[in-house]
N, C-alpha and C positions, 0 to 999 in steps of 0.2 A: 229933350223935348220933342225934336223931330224923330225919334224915332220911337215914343209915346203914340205919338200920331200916325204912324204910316203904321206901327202894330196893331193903335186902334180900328185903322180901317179894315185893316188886313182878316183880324178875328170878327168883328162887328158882321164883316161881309156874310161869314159861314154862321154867324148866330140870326141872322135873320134871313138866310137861307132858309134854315132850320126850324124857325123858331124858336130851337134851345139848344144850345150845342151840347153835343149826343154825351157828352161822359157827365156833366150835370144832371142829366135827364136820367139817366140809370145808375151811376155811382152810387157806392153804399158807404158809407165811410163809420162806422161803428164809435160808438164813445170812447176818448182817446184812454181811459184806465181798464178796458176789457181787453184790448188788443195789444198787447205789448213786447209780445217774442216773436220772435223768426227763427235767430241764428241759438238753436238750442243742441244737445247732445244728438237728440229726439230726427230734429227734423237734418242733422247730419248726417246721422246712421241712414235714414231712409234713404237720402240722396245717390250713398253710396251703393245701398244695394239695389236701388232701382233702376241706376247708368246706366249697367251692362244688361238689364234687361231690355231696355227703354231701346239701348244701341243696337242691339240682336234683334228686334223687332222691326227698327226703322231696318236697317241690313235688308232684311229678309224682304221687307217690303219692296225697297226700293232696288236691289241689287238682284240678288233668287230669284224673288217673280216677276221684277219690275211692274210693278203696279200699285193705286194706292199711296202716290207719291205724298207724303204728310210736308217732307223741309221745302215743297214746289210753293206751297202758299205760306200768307203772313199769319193767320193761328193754324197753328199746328192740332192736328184733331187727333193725334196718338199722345198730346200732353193733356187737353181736355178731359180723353179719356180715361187717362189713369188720375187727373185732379178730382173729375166725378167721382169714381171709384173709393178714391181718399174720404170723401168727402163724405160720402154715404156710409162707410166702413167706420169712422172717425164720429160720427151720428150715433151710431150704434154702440160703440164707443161709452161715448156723450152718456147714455140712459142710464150705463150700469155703471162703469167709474168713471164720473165726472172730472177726477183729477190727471187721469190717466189720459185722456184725450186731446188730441193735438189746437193747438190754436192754430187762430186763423192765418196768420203771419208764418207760420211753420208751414203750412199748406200751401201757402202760395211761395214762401222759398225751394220747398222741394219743388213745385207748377216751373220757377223758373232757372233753376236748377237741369233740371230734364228740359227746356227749351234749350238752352244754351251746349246741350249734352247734342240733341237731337239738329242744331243747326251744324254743328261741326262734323258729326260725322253721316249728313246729310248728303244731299243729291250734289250741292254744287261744291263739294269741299272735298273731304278724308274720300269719301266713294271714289271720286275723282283721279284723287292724286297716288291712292294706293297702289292700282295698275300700272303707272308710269313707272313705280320704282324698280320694275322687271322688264317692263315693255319693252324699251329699246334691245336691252340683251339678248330678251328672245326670239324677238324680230326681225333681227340685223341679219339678213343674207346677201348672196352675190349679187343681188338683184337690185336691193335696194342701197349698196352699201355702210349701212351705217354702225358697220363695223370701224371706217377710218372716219366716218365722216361726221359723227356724233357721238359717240362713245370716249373717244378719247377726251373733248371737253366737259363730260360726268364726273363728278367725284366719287371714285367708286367707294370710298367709306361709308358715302350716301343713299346708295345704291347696292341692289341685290345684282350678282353679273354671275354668279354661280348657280348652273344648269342643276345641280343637286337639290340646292334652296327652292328654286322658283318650279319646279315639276310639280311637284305635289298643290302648290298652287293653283297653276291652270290644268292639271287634271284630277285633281279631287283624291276622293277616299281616301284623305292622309288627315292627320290632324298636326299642327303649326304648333304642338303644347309637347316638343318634343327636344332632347336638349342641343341638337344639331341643328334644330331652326332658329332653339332660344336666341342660341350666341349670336347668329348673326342680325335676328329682327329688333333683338332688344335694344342694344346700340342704336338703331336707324330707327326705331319709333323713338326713341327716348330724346335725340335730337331733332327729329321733326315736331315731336310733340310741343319741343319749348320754344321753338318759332311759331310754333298754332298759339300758343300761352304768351307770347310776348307781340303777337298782335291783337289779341285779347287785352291783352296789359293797355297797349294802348287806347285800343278804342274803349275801357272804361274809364280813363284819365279824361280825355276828353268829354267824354257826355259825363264824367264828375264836374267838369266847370261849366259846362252847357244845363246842366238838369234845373237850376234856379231858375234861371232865364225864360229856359220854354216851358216848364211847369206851374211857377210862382207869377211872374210877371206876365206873361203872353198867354197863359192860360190854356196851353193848349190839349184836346181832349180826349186824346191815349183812346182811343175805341177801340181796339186789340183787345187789350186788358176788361174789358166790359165785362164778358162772358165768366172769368175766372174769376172776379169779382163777386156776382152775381150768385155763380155756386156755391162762393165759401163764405159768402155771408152769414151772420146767425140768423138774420131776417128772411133769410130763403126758405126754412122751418117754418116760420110761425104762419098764423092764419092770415095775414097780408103778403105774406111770402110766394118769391116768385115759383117755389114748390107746392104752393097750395091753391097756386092759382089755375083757374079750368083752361083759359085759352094760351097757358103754357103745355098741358097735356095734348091738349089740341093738336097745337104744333109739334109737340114731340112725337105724338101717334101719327100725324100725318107723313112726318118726314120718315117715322119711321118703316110707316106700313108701305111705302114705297121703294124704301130699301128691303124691305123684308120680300115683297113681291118679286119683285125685278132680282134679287137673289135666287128665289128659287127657279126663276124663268133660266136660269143661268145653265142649271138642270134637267130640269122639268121643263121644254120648249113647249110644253100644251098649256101652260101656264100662260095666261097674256102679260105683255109689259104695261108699266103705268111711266107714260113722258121717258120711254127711252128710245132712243130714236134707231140708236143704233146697236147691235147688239153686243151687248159686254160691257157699253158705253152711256154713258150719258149726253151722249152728242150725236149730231147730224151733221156731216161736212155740205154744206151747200155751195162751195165752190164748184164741186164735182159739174154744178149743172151751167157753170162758165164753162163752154169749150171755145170761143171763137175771141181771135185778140180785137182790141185789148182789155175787154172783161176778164179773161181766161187768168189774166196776171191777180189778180185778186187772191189768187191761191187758195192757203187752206182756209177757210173759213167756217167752224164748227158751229152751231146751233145748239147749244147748249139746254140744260136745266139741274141746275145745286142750289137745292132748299137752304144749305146752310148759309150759302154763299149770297142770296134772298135776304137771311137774316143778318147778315155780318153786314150788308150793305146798309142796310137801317140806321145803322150806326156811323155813316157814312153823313157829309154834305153834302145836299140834295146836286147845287151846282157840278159839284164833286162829282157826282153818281151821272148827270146828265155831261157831261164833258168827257167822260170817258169812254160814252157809247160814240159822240158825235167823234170825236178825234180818232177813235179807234175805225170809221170809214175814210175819213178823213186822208189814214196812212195808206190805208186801200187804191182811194182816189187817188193820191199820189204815185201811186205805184200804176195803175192805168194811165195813166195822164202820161208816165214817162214812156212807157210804151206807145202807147197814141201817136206820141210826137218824134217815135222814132230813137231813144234815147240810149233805149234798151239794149246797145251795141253792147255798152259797158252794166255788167249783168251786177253790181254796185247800184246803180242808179236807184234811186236816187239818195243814195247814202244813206239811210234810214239811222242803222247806231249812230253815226256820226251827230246829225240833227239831233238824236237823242243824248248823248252824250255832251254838246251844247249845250242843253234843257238843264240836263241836271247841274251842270256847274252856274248856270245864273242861276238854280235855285238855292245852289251850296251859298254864292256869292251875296244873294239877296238875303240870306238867312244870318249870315254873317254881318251886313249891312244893320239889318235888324237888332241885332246884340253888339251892335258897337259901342255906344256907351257903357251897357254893362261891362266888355269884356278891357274897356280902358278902369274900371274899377278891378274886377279883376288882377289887371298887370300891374296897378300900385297896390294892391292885396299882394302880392306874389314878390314885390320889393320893399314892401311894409313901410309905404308909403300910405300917409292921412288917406281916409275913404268912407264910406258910411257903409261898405259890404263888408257882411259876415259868413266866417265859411266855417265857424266851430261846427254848423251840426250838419254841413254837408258831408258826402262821401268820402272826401278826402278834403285837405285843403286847398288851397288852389295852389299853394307853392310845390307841395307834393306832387300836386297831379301836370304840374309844368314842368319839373323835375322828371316824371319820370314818363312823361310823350318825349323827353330829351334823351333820357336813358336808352328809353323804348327804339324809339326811330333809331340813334347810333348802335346800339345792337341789332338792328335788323340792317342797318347798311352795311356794318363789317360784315354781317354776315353771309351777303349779295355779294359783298367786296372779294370773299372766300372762294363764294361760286364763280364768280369771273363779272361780275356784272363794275362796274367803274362808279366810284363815289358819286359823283356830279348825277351821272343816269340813274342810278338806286334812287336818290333824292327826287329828281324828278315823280320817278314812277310810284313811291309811297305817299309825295302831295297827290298825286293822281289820284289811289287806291284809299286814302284817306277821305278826301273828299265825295267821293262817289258813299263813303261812308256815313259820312256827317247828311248828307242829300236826304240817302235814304232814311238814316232814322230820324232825320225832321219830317219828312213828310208821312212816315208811319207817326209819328206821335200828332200831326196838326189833323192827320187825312182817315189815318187807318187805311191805307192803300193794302187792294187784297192780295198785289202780284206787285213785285220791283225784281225783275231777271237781269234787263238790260245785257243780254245775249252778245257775246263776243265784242263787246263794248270796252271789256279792260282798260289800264295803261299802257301793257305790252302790244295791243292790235292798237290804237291807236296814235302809239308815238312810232310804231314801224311803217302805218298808213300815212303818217303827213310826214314823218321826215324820210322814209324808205329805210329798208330794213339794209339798205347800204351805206348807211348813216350809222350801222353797229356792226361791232367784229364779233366773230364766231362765238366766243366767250359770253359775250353778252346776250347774243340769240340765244342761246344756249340757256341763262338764265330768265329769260320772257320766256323761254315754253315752261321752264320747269316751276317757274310762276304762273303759268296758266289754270293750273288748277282751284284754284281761290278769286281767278278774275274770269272763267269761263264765262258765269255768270254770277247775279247775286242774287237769288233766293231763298236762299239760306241763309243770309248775313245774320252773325252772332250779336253786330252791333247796336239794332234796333231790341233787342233783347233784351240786352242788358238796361236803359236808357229804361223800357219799361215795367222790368224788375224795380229799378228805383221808386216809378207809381204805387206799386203795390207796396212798398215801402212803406211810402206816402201816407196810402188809402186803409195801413195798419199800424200807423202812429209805433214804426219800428224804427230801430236805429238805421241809417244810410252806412254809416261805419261798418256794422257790422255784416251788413248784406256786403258789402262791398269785397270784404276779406273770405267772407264765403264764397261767394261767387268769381273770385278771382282762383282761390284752391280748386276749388269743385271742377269750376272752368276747366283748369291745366291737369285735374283728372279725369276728366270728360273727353278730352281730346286725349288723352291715352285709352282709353276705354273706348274709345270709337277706331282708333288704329287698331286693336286687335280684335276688334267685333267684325271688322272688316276683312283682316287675315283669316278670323277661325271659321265664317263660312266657307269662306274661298277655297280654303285648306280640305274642309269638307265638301264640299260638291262640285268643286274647280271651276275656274273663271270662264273657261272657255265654252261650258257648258253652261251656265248659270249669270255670269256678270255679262252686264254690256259695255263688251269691250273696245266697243268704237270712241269711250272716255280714254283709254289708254293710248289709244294711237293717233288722236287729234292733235295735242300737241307736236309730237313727232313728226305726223305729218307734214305741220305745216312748220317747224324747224327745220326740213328738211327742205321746205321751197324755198324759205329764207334764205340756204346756204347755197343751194345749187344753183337760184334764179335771180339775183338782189334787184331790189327794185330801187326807186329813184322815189322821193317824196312826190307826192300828186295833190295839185294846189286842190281841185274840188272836192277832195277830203280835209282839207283844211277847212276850205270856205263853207263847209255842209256842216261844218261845228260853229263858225259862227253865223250860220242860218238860224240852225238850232239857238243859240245862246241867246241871239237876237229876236226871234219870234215870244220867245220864255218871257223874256223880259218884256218886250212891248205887252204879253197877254198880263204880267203881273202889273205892269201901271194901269195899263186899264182897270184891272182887280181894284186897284187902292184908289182910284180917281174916282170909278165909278160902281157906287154899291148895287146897281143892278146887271152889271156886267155878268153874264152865264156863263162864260169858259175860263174852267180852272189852267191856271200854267202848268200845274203838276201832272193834269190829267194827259197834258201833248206830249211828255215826258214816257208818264208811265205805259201807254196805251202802243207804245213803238215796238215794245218785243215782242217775244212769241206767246208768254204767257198769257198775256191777256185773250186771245183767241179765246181761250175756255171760258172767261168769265165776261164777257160785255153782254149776254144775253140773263142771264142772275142782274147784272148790276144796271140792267136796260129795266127787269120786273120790278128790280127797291125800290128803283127810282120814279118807277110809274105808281107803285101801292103809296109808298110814302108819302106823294104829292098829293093823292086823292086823299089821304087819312089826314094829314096839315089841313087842308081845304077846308074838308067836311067834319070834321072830328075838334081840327083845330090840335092846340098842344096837350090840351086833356085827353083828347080821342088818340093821340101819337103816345103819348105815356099808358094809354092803359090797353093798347095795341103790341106794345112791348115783347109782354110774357108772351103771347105769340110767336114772334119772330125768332126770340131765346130760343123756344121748344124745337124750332125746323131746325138750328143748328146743333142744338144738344141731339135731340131726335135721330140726326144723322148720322155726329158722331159716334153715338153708343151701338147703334146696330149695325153701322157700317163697321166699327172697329172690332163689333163683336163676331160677325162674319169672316173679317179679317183674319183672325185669331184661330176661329174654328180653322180656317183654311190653311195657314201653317200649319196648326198642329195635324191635322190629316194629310196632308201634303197634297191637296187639291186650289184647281183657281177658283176663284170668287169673283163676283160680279163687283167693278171697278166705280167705287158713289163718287169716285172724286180722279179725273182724266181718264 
């Protein structure tokens, strides 16, 4: 009962923020005997041969040009784009053989399919970690020496150390599809691949026991999923449809004639720009014109403007969208204030991950709190013990999916255990990595949060920050870096993915079962198909010229201060977590005590890293359009406001991806709609 209550307040708060919380108000949910497949021959075939294009795309985007960064934000506008495309192509379809044509649950398996394809082998994951698997060996000189001083703790079965393999690499014109690289990359993706797949494994076990809870019960309103929703409806066709409606073309010519302009300005410099400030860019740094302390600490501060990122906010809690501007000066002022006052010795101050890192575990903690009762039904489900929960028609049962986070987790310890990392510490650092998991995809499914980076925030920096990286022997540094690539940052997390794959389940009266078996294969082919989408550019145009290979040598680097320099735990990194934990929490009683409380706890959370930089000026406009259209409109005027805000997002993505595209394939840059 008390936790009836405290969810009551909790959702009640954002639906009268609102007016209506945002996935009610646009949700399409089709009659449950029209929609009935997903997991078919149909939409497996597509899956697989979309991966490797899907992967070679992001690749190219993100690694080639670096630019265009799609896995940086929470919808991905390179799945969008190929969902529209389905979607339209599948329409066409539709006219002539009606039987031939995919449903709508097929459409959104392959949508989340290629999401989970595109977060792994993504900016903060495979990109990542592919570099490292040569980096040291080819960097290790007299200078540095990490010939004795790192290399010998590598598993070299793990690892590329032969100068033959890794050349063609970082110098290009070679191709990796050769049987002298087969032998040795196959092996080393093949068991990378099944620790990418076995923490996959995990975090769909978990959001298998979680999905009832924040779905059914708490209600909460998945605004990510809106947009793909939206498209693949049958209702998007007809004449109420959000395709037939004017102030959805609206929005899609506007967003697009914007990108279409400012593309050719890219060119054509006689061409004027429209709202781009900077060139090539859609932002303004306004820091620049801080030069005297302690304003100057302010740093980068971009001026932003993304139509899409306008419309994605719409879909947003109004508190929501205002808490993230005001928190996001908030870290600014804080960061002046510690200069002001002289603080600034220690260029740390004033902990900023640390406090962020606090945030997010009271909100893991609270969320938890919140599903207590259920998850005590849960664990007499799981020892079949009397209970009034049923899990026949969830994703798995709940004994299964406790069985195999058991499995999961002891597999990924021995497997740290192998690397040199010590039982007791593994465990620590997967509650760690776990949690920071469960954080982010509650607060993508309650929030639709458009960024969660949480930058150099880990487990591995911060269990070496409070207790000192002399609190661990070489073996185990050794394993924090070569885990650094999965905890650099999280924007790319798979987990929130998956957890929304289940909505679309949901919202196509599809089996949870069998999405679950799909998307767990697909998954652990996905992350193979992104390891070597990753090598075959590479191979082709070499990293050195092409990759940025300051991802390769970060971890390294900072293994290297680890060993040569040990530090001693420093209480102020301790105590700036629980600042953080402590502030999260006082802003979330406030939340529940008080229903007109305006500052979200998620938003002090989210608003800490770097990402947000790009997006507080988008989520500054929703929040100001959306208050006026609530106001004056009301909830009628907010709903039939809608198709609008769809069109700036759709708008953007199609011409911005369509630019994108031309500019691979010509092997020219394009103007950047999104950082």
């Amino acid at each position: 009962m008390a936790m009836a209550q405290s969810g009551a307040a909790h959702v009640g708060a954002d639906a009268e923020t609102n007016e209506a919380p945002p996935a009610q108000s646009v949700a399409v949910t089709d009659a449950p005997h029209t929609h009935n497949k997903a997991v078919t021959w149909r939409s497996v075939l597509l899956s697989l041969l979309l991966l490797p294009i899907n992967a070679i795309w992001v690749v190219q985007m993100e690694v080639v040009r670096y630019s265009a960064h799609p896995t940086t934000i929470s919808l991905l506008f390179n799945t969008i784009f190929v969902l529209f495309c389905l979607t339209v192509l599948n329409r066409g379809v539709m006219r002539v053989a009606p039987k031939a044509a995919l449903q709508r649950g097929e459409l959104l398996l392959v949508y989340s399919v290629l999401c989970i394809g595109s977060c792994v082998c993504g900016h903060d994951m495979l990109e990542v970690f592919v570099p490292m698997l040569t980096w040291s060996f080819k960097h290790a000189n007299a200078v540095n020496g990490w010939a004795t001083l790192i290399n010998p703790h590598l598993k070299k079965a793990l690892f590329v150390a032969d100068e033959d393999i890794y050349k063609g690499y970082y110098i290009g014109n070679d191709s990796v599809w050769q049987l002298k690289y087969l032998r040795v990359w196959m092996p080393i993706s093949l068991v990378w691949s099944g620790f990418v797949s076995v923490l996959l494994y995990v975090m769909m076990c978990v959001n298998a026991i979680l999905r009832k809870q924040w779905t059914d019960s708490e209600r909460l309103t998945y605004p990510i999923v809106q947009l793909p929703l939206q498209i693949t409806s049958d209702q998007a066709f007809q004449p109420a449809g959000v395709f037939r409606n004017r102030l959805f073309w609206i929005g899609f010519a506007v967003a697009g004639l914007i990108d279409q302009i400012n593309s050719l300005n890219y060119y054509y410099p006689s061409i004027p720009t429209i709202l781009t400030p900077g060139f090539g860019h859609s932002y303004l740094d306004i820091g620049q014109f801080f030069t005297t302390k302690p304003w100057n600490s302010i740093g980068w501060t971009p001026l932003s403007f993304y139509p899409f990122m306008i419309g994605l906010g719409m879909f947003m809690p109004l508190d929501f969208l205002f808490s993230c501007v005001f928190f996001y000066w908030f870290w600014k002022f804080e960061k002046v204030t510690a200069v002001a006052l002289a603080y600034d010795q220690d260029p740390r101050v004033p902990y900023t991950e640390n406090q962020a890192f606090g945030a997010y575990m009271s909100f893991c903690a609270y969320s938890i709190y919140l599903s207590r009762h259920y998850l005590k039904q849960v664990v007499a489900r799981i020892f079949r013990r009397p209970g009034s929960i049923d899990d026949s028609q969830e994703p798995m049962t709940y004994r299964g999916a406790a069985l195999g986070i058991f499995v999961g987790v002891t597999a990924l310890l021995l497997f740290s255990n192998y690397l040199g990392m010590p039982f007791q510490v593994g465990l620590l650092f997967f509650i760690i990595y776990f949690a920071l998991a469960l954080a982010i995809t509650r607060m993508r499914a309650e929030l639709g949060t458009p960024v969660h980076d949480l930058h150099f925030t880990g487990p591995e920096t911060i269990m070496t920050s409070v207790a000192g990286s002399r609190a661990f022997d070489a073996d185990t540094l050794t394993v924090f870096a070569i885990f650094f690539w999965f905890n650099r940052a999280y924007r790319s997390h798979p987990g929130p993915q998956q957890l929304e794959a289940f909505k679309l389940a949901e919202q196509t009266n599809t089996s949870y079962r069998k999405w679950t078996g799909a998307l767990l294969v697909l998954g652990s082919i996905a992350v193979f198909v992104g390891f070597w989408a990753v090598l075959h550019l590479m191979y082709q145009y070499g990293a050195e010229g092409k990759s940025k290979l300051s991802f390769g040598a970060e971890s390294y680097t900072k293994l290297e201060a680890w060993l040569r320099t040990p530090q001693v735990g420093k209480a102020p990194e301790f105590f700036a977590i629980t600042i953080g934990f402590g502030i999260a929490f006082i802003l979330q009683l406030l939340r529940v005590r008080f229903p007109w409380w305006p500052l979200h706890p998620l938003a002090f959370a989210v608003t800490s890293s770097w990402e947000i930089n790009l997006v507080w000026g988008p989520l500054f406009l929703a929040w100001m359009f959306k208050s006026l259209i609530l106001r004056y409109g009301g909830r009628g005027g907010f709903h039939r406001a809608l198709p609008f805000f769809i069109g700036l997002m759709l708008g953007q993505f199609v011409v911005g991806s369509l630019w994108n595209i031309y500019g691979i394939i010509v092997g020219l840059p394009t103007y950047q709609f999104w950082q």
